[in-house]
C-alpha positions in Angstrom: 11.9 32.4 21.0 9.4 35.1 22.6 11.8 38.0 21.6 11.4 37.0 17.8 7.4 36.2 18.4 7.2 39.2 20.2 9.2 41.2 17.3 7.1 39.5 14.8 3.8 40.4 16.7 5.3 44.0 17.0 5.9 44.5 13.3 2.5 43.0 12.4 1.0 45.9 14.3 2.7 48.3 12.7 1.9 47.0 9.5 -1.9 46.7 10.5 -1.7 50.3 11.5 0.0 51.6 8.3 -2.9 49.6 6.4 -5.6 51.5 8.2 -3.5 54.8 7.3 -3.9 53.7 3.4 -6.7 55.4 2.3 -7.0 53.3 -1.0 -6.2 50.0 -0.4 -4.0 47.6 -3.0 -7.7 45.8 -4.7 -9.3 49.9 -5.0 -10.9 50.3 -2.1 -11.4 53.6 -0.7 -11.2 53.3 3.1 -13.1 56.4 4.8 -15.7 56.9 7.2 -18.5 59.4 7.0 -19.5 60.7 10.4 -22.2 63.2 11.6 -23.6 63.1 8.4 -27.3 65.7 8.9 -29.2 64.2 6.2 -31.5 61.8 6.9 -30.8 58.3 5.6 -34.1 58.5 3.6 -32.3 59.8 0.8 -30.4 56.4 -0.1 -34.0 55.5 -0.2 -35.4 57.7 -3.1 -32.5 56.7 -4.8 -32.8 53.0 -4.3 -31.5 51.1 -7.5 -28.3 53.2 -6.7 -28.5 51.5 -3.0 -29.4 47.9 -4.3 -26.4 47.9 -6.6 -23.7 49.1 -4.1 -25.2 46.6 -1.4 -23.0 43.6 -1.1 -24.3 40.1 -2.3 -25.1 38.8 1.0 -27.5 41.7 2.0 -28.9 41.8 -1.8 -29.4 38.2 -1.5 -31.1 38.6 1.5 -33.3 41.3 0.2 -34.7 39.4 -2.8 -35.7 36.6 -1.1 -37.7 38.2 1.7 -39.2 40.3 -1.6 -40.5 36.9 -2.7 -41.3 35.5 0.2 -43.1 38.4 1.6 -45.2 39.1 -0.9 -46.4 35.4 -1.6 -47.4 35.3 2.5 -48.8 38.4 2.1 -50.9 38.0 -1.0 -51.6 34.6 0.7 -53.0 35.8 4.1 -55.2 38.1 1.1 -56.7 35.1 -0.4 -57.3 33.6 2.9 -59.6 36.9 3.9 -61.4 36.3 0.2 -62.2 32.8 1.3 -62.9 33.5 4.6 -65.2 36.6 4.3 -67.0 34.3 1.4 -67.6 31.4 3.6 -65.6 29.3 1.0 -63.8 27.5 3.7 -64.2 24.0 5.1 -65.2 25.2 8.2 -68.0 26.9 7.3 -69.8 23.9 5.4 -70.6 25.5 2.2 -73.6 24.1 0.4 -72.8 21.6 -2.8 -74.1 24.2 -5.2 -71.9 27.1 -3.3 -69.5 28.7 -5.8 -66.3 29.8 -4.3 -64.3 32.6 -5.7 -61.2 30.4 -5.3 -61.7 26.8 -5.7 -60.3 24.1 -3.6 -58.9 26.7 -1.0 -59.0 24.9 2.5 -57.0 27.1 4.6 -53.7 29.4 5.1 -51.6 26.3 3.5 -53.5 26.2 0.4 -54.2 30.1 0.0 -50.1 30.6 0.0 -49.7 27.8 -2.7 -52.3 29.6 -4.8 -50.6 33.1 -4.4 -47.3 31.0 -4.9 -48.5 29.7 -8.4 -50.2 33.3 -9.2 -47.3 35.4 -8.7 -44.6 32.6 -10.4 -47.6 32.0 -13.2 -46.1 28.2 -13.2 -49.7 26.7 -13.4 -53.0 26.5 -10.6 -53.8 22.6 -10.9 -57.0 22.5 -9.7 -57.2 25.8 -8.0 -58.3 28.8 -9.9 -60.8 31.7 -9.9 -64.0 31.8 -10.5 -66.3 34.4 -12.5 -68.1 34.7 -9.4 -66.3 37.1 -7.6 -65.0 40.7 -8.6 -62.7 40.8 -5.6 -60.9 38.1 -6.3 -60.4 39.0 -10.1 -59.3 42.4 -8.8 -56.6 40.5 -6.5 -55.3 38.4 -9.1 -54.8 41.1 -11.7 -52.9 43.4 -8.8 -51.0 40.4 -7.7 -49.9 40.1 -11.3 -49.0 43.4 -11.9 -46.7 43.8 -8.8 -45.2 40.5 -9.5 -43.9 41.6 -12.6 -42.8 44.5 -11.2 -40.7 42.6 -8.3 -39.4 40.3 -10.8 -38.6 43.3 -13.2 -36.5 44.7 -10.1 -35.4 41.9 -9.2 -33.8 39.9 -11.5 -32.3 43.6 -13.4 -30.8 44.5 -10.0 -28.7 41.0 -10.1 -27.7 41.4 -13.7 -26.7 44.8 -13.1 -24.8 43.9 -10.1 -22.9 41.2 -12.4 -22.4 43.2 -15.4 -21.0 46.0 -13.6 -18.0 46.9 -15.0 -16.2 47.4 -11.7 -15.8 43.5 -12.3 -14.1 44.1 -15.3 -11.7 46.3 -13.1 -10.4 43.4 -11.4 -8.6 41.9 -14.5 -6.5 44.9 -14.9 -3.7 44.3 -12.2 -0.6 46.6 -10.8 2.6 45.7 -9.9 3.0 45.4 -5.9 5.8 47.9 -5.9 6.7 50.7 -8.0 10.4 51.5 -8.4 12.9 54.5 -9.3 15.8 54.7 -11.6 16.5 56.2 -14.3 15.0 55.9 -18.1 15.9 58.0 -20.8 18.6 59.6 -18.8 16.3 61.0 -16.5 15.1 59.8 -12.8 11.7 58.0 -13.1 8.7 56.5 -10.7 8.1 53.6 -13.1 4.6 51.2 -12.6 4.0 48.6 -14.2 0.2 47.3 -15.2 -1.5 44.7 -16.9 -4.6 43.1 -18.6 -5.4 40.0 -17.9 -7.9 39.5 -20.4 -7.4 39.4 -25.0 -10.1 42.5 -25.1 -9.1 45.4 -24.8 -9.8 48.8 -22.5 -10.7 51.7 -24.9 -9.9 54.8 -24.6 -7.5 54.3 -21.4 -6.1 56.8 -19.5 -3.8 57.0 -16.5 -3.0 59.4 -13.7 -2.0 59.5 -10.1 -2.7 61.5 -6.8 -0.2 62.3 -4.2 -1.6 62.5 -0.7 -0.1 63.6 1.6 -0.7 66.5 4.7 0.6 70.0 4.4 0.9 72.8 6.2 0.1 76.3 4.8 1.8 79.2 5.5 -1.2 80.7 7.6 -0.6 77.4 9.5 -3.8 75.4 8.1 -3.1 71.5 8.2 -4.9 69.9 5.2 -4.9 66.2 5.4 -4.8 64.6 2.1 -3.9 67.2 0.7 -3.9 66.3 -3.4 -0.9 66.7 -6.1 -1.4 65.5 -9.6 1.3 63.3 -10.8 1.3 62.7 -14.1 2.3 59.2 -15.7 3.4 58.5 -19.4 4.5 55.6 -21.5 6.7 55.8 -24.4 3.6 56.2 -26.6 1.8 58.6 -24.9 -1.4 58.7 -21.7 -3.8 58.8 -24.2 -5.9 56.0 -26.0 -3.1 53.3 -24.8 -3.3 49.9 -26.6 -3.6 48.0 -23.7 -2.8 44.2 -24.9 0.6 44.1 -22.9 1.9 44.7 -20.1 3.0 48.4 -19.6 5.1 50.1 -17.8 4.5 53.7 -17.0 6.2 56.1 -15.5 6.7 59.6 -14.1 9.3 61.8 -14.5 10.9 63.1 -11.5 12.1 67.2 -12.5 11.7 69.7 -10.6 8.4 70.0 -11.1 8.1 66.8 -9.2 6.5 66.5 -5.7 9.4 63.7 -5.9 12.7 65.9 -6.6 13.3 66.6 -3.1 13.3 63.0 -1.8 16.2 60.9 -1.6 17.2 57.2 -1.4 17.5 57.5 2.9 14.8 59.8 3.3 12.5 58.2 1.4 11.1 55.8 4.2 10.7 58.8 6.3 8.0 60.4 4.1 4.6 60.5 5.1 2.5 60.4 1.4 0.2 58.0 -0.7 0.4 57.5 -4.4 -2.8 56.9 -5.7 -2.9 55.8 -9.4 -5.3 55.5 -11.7 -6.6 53.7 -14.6 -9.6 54.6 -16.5 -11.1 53.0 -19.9 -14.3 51.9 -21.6 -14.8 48.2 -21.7 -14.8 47.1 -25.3 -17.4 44.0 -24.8 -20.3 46.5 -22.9 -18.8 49.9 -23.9 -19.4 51.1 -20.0 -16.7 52.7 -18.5 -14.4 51.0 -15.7 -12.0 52.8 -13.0 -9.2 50.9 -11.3 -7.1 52.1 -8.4 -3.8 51.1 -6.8 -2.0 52.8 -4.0 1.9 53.2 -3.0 3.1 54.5 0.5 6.8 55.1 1.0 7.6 51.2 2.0 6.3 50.0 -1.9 8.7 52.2 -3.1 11.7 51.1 -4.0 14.6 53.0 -5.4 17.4 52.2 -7.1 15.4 49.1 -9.0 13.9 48.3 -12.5 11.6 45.8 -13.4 12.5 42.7 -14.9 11.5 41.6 -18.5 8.3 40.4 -19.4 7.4 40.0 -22.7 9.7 38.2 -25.0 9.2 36.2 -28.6 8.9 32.4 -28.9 10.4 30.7 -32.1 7.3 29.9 -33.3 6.6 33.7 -33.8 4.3 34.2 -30.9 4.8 36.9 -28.1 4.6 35.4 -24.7 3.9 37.3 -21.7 5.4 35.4 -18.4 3.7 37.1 -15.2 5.9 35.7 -13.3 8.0 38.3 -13.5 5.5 41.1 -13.5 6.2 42.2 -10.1 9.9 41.0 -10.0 13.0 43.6 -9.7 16.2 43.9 -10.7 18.6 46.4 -8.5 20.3 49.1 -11.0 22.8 51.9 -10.5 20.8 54.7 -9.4 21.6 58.3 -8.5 20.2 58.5 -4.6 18.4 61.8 -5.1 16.7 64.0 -8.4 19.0 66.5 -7.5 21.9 65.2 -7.8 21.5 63.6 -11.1 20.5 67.0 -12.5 23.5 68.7 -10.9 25.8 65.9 -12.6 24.0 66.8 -15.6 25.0 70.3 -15.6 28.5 70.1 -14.6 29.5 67.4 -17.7 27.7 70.2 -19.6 29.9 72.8 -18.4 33.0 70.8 -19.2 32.1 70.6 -22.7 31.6 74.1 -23.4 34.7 76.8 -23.5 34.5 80.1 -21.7 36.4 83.8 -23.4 38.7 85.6 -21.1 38.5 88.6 -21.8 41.6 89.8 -19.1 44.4 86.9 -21.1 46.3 88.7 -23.5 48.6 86.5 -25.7 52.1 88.1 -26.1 54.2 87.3 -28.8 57.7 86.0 -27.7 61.0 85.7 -30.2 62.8 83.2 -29.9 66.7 83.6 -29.0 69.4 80.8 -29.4 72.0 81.2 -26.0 74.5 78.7 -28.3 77.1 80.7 -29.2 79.4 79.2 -32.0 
């Protein structure tokens, strides 16, 4: 019992240490840290609708309400200074025919109610400037004007953050596992991706980046080191119509940072496949980008997805995701190389080669039965 807890404690690590090695994780997320960085962090500041958006809800949340809150207090502890310096306030035991520049102001309480109800404009009541004082008409109309300009922020900092199209990237979905066999008569990386909404992406395009860490030949390491990889469907990478469920794939020639691997070394390879999928959303025309990555243990080889879509007998197409990440084993050659070297030598066979040495003699025939 604590050798298979222990085994299963052992593998988890592993696994937990592969995920940190991920750079882009399975939902898009790019997982790097940015050390020793000179500039100062006042430049996230002068570009701060940038830094709102890309804060998470939590600390936006957080930040809008202490906006609110901080400027009714403030503007509060303003109109209590106005009443004090007046002499509007209880304490001071204004005359009857005393005119205050904020009536029915009695102390802290009351003044952040009144900068409350100025700044939300949702009504005074019974409090409310008077004509008597410039500076509190000069406080109310600043008041105003930066209230609409915190709402303004605000509330279009929110909408932004919920109409970014980076939450329309979460509908588009990739298989957990990408697979190699052959299509077409040649060996193929196949993906398969979806869209799990009717609207469409416009314009869609897909790619992928191999990462992986070379070694020059002046002896330089570059980690993540970058290899396009490029990824088709049977009606082309451009302007896909994306309604279905596709599956793409690359083509594994020798030209292929993948025609050197085999079906036992593959495990052993250190890389990352990083794909790509980038569109315009049809309902807000911004553009989206969605990201998916592979390491060598979601590869599998020697597999082809199963169906998906197939035709009810009413006439409509169903899609069943149940099988969108589902595989079927197929024969598979266990390495690029092989295949193509099968290829050539059934072409050989089929073709017939001169000699120009054979000489063909003609020989007469002689009968050794003699009557």
């Amino acid at each position: 019992m604590f050798g298979y807890l222990r085994e299963r404690f052992s593998s988890h690590l592993r696994e937990r240490s592969r995920r940190r090695a991920r750079l882009v994780s399975k939902d898009g997320r790019c997982n790097i840290e940015f050390g020793n960085v000179e500039q100062s962090r006042f430049v996230f500041l002068i570009d701060i609708w940038t830094t709102i958006l890309d804060l998470r809800w939590r600390y936006k949340m957080t930040i809008f309400i202490s906006a609110f809150l901080g400027s009714w207090f403030l503007f509060g502890l303003l109109w209590y200074v106005v009443a004090y310096i007046h002499k509007d306030l209880p304490e001071f035991n204004p005359s009857i025919n005393h005119t205050p520049c904020v009536e029915n102001i009695n102390g802290l309480t009351s003044a952040f109610l009144f900068s409350l109800e100025t700044q939300v404009t949702i009504g005074y009541g019974f409090r409310c400037v008077t004509e008597q004082c410039a500076t509190a008409i000069f406080l109310l109309i600043f008041q105003s004007i930066l209230g609409v300009i915190i709402n303004s922020f605000m509330c279009g900092a929110i909408l932004a953050k919920i109409s970014r199209s980076k939450n329309r990237a979460k509908t588009i979905t990739f298989s957990k596992n990408a697979v190699i066999s052959k299509r077409g008569g040649k060996l193929c990386l196949l993906i398969r991706v979806a869209n799990l909404r009717k609207s469409l992406l416009i314009g869609s395009h897909i790619y992928g980046k191999l990462l992986k860490t070379t070694i020059t030949p002046e002896g330089e390491t570059i980690i993540l080191d970058q290899v396009n990889i490029e990824f088709v469907v049977d009606a082309g990478n451009e302007n896909l119509f994306f309604i279905s469920p596709l599956t793409i794939y690359h083509i594994i020639d020798k030209n292929s940072p993948f025609f050197h691997m085999a079906a036992e070394t593959l495990l052993q390879q250190d890389f990352e496949l990083v794909v790509f999928l980038d569109g315009t959303v049809e309902a807000t025309s911004a553009t989206c980008q969605v990201r998916t990555s592979y390491i060598p243990e979601e590869v599998l080889w020697g597999y082809r997805f199963a169906p998906i879509v197939s035709k009810t007998k009413e006439g409509k197409y169903r899609v069943d995701f149940q099988n969108f990440s589902k595989t079927v084993a197929v024969e598979t050659p266990h390495c690029a190389f092989c295949l193509y070297n099968e290829k050539e030598a059934k072409a050989k066979e089929k073709k017939g080669y001169d000699n120009p040495g054979f000489v063909l003699s003609e020989v007469s025939e002689t009968s050794d039965t003699k009557m």
